[in-house]
Backbone as CSV, one residue per row, in Angstrom:
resi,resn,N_x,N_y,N_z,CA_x,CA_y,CA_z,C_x,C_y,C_z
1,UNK,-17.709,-7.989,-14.502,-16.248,-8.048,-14.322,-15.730,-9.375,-14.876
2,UNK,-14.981,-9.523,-15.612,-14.338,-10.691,-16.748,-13.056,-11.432,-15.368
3,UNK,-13.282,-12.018,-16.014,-12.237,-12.964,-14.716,-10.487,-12.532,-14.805
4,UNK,-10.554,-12.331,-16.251,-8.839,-11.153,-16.111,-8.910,-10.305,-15.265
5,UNK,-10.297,-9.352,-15.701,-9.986,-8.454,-14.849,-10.196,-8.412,-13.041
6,UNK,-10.644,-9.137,-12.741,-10.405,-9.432,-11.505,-9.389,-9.797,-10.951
7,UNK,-8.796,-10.689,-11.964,-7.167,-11.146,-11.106,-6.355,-9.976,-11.125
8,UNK,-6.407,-9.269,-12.204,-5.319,-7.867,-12.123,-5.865,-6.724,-11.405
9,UNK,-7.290,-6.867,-11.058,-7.478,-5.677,-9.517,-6.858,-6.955,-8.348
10,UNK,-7.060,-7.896,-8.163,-6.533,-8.540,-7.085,-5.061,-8.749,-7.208
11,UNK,-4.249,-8.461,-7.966,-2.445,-8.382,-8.243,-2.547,-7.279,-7.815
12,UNK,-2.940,-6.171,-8.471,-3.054,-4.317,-7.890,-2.901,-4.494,-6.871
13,UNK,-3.921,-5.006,-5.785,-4.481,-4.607,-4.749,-3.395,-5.361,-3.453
14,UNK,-2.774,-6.099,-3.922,-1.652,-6.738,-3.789,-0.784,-6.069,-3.842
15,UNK,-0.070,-5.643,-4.737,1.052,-4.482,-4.759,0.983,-3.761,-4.276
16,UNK,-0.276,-2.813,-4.164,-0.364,-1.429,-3.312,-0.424,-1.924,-1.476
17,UNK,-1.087,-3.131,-1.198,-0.460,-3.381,0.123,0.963,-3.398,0.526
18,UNK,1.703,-4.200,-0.241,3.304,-4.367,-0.357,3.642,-2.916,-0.194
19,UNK,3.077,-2.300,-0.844,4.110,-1.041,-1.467,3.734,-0.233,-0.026
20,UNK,2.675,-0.117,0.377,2.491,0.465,2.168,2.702,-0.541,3.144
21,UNK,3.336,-1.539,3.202,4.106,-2.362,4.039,5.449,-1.559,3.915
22,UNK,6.402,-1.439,2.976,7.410,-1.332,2.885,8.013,0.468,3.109
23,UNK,6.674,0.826,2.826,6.415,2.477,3.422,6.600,2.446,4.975
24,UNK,5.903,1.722,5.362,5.404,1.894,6.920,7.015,1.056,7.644
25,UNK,7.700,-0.034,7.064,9.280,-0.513,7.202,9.887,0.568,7.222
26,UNK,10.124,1.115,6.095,11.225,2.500,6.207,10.511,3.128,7.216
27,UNK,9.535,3.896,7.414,9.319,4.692,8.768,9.757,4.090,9.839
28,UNK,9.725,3.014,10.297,10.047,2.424,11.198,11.398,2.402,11.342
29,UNK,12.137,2.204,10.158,13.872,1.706,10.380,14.382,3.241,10.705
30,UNK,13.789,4.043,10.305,14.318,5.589,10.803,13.779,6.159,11.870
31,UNK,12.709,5.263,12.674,12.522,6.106,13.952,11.133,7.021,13.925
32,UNK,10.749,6.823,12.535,9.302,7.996,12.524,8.371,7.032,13.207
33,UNK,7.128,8.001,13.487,5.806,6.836,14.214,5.603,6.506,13.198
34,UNK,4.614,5.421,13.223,3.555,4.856,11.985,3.190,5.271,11.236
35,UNK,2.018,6.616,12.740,1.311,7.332,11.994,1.657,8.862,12.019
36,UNK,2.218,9.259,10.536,2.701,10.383,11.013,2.006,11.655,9.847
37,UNK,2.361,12.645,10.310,2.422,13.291,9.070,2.239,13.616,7.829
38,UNK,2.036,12.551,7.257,2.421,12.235,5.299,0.974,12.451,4.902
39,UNK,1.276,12.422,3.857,0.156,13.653,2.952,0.002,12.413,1.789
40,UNK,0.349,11.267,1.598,0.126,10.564,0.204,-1.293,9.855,0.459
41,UNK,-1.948,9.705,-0.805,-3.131,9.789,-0.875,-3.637,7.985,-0.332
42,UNK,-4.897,7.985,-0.108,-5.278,6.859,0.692,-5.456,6.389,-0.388
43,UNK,-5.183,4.804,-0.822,-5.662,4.015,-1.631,-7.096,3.410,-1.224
44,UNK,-8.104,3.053,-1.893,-9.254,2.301,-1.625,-9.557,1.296,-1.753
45,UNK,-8.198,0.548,-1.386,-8.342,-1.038,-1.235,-8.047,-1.456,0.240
């Protein structure tokens, strides 16, 4: 693994947390549980 590419799986892996932080915010600001329902696929980070 080349040292670019490590920093840009560790930016990725970064974003895709953010991006299910801000998932799991909106559920919250509307009242859904946490854990609910949703069907989007598990990331493996």
């Amino acid at each position: 693994m080349t040292k670019s590419g490590s920093a840009y799986l560790h930016s990725f892996g970064r974003a895709v947390s953010n991006f299910e932080e801000n998932i799991r915010e909106e559920r919250q600001s509307r009242g859904e549980p946490k854990e609910g329902k949703h069907t989007r696929p598990h990331h493996p980070f």
